[in-house]
C-alpha positions in Angstrom: 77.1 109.3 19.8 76.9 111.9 17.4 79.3 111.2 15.3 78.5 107.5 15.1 75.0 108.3 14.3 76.8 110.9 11.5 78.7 108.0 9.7 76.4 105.4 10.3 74.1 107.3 7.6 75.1 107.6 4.2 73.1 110.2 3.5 74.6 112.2 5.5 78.1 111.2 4.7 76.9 112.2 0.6 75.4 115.3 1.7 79.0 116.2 3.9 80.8 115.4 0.8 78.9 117.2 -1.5 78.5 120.3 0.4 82.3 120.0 1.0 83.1 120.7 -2.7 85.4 117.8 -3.2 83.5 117.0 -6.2 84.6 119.7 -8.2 88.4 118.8 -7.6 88.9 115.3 -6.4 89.8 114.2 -9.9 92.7 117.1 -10.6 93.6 116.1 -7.1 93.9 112.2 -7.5 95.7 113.1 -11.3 97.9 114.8 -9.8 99.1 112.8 -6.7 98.5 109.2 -7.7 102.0 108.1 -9.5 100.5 105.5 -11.5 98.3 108.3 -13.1 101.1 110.1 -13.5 103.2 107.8 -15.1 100.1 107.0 -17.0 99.7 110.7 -18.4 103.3 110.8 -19.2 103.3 110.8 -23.1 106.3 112.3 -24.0 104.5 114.3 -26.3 104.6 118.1 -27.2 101.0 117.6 -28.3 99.3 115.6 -26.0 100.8 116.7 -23.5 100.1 115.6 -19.4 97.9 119.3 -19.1 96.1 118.0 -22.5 95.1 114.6 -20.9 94.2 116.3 -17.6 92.2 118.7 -19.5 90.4 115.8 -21.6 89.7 113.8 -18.3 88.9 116.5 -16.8 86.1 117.5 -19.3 84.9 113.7 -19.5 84.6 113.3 -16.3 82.7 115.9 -14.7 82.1 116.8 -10.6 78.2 115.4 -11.3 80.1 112.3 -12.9 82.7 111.6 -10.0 79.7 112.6 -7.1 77.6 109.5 -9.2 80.8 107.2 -9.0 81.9 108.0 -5.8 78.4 107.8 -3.9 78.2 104.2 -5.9 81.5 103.8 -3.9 80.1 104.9 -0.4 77.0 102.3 -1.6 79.1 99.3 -1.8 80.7 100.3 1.6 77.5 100.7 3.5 76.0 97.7 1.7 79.3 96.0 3.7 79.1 97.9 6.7 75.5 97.2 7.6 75.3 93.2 6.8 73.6 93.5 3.3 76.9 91.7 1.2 79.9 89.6 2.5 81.9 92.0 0.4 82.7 95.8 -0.4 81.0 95.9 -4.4 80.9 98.4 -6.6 80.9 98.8 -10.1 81.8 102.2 -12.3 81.4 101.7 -16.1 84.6 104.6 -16.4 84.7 102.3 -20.6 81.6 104.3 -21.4 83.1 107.6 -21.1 85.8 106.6 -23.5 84.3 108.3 -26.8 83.5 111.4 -24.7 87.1 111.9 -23.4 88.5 111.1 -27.3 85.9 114.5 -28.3 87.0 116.4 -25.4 90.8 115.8 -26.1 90.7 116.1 -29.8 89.0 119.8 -29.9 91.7 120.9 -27.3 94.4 119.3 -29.4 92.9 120.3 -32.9 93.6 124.2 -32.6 97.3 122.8 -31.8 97.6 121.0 -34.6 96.2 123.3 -37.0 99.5 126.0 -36.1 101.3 123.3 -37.9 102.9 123.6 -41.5 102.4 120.7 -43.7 104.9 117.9 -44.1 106.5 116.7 -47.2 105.5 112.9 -47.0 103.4 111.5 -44.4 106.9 109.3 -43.1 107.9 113.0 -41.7 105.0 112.9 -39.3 106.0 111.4 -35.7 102.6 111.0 -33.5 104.5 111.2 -30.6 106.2 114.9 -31.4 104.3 116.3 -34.4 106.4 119.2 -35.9 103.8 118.7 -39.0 100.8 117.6 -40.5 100.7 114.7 -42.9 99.7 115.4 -46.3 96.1 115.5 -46.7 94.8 115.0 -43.0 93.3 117.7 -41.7 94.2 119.3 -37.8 90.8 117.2 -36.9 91.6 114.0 -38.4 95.1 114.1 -36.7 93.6 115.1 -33.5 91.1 112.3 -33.6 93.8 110.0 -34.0 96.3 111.4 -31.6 93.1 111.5 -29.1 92.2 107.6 -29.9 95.5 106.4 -29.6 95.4 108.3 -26.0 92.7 106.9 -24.5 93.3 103.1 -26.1 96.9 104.1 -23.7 95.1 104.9 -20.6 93.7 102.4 -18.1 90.4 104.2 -17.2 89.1 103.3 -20.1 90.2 99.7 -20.6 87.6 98.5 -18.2 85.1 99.7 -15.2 86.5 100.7 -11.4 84.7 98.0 -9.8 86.1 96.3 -6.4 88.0 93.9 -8.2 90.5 96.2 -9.8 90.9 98.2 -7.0 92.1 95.2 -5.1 94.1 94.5 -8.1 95.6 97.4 -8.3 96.1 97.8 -4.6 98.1 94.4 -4.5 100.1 95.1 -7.6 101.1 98.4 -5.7 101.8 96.2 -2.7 103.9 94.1 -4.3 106.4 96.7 -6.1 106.9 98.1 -2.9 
């Protein structure tokens, strides 16, 4: 009976997470098992590289952030679990984070990019593999670029975690298996 009682109280399933410390790396954990994040983070890039995005997301999204998002998760579920919806719902606005991960990103890249000599033409600069930096834009300017173009590339920021995408992701992972 105890444990029933345990899980039947969300409070007590927060509090158990919380004092557990999975906050502080569930997202480095989930970046670096879940493939689709992986493949996500891939870049190719010598600049913004896979430990770059990490870094950026990791920044962005904070242990207080995740412990919101994931305690609006465990919400949805209990709302399910005790009769209050028909349906698991849960909605995290991940879109709203987007400018804060394109900061975060660009002043780890900017230092980077600021090592670099100065290319002859701007047709010498390749965003994916900078060996240079275009003529006349500065280490910040090409970090906020290289940071933009990141996070217009990765889902997270394309649209909120809500339950629909998680189903849609769960049945496209379904079906490529």
């Amino acid at each position: 009976p105890y444990i029933k009682n345990y899980f039947e109280n969300r409070d007590e399933v927060k509090s158990w997470l919380d004092k557990s410390g999975i906050y502080d790396n569930l997202l480095s954990t989930a970046l670096n098992t879940n493939q689709t994040a992986q493949e996500q983070l891939d870049t190719g890039s010598s600049v913004v590289s896979n430990d770059n995005l990490k870094a950026g997301l990791n920044q962005t999204f904070t242990p207080s952030y995740v412990k919101q998002a994931t305690e609006k998760a465990i919400d949805g579920a209990y709302g399910w679990l005790n009769g209050d919806t028909s349906t698991i719902t849960f909605n995290i606005d991940t879109t709203t984070k987007k400018a804060d991960f394109i900061a975060n990103l660009s002043s780890t890249l900017e230092p980077q990019l600021a090592t670099l000599p100065r290319c002859i033409s701007a047709a010498q600069f390749d965003p994916s593999n900078p060996a240079c930096l275009p003529p006349g834009v500065s280490a910040k300017q090409a970090a906020d670029e290289l940071a933009t173009d990141a996070a217009n590339q990765t889902s997270i920021f394309q649209q909120p975690i809500s339950t629909q995408t998680v189903a849609q992701a769960s049945d496209n992972s379904q079906s490529t298996t």
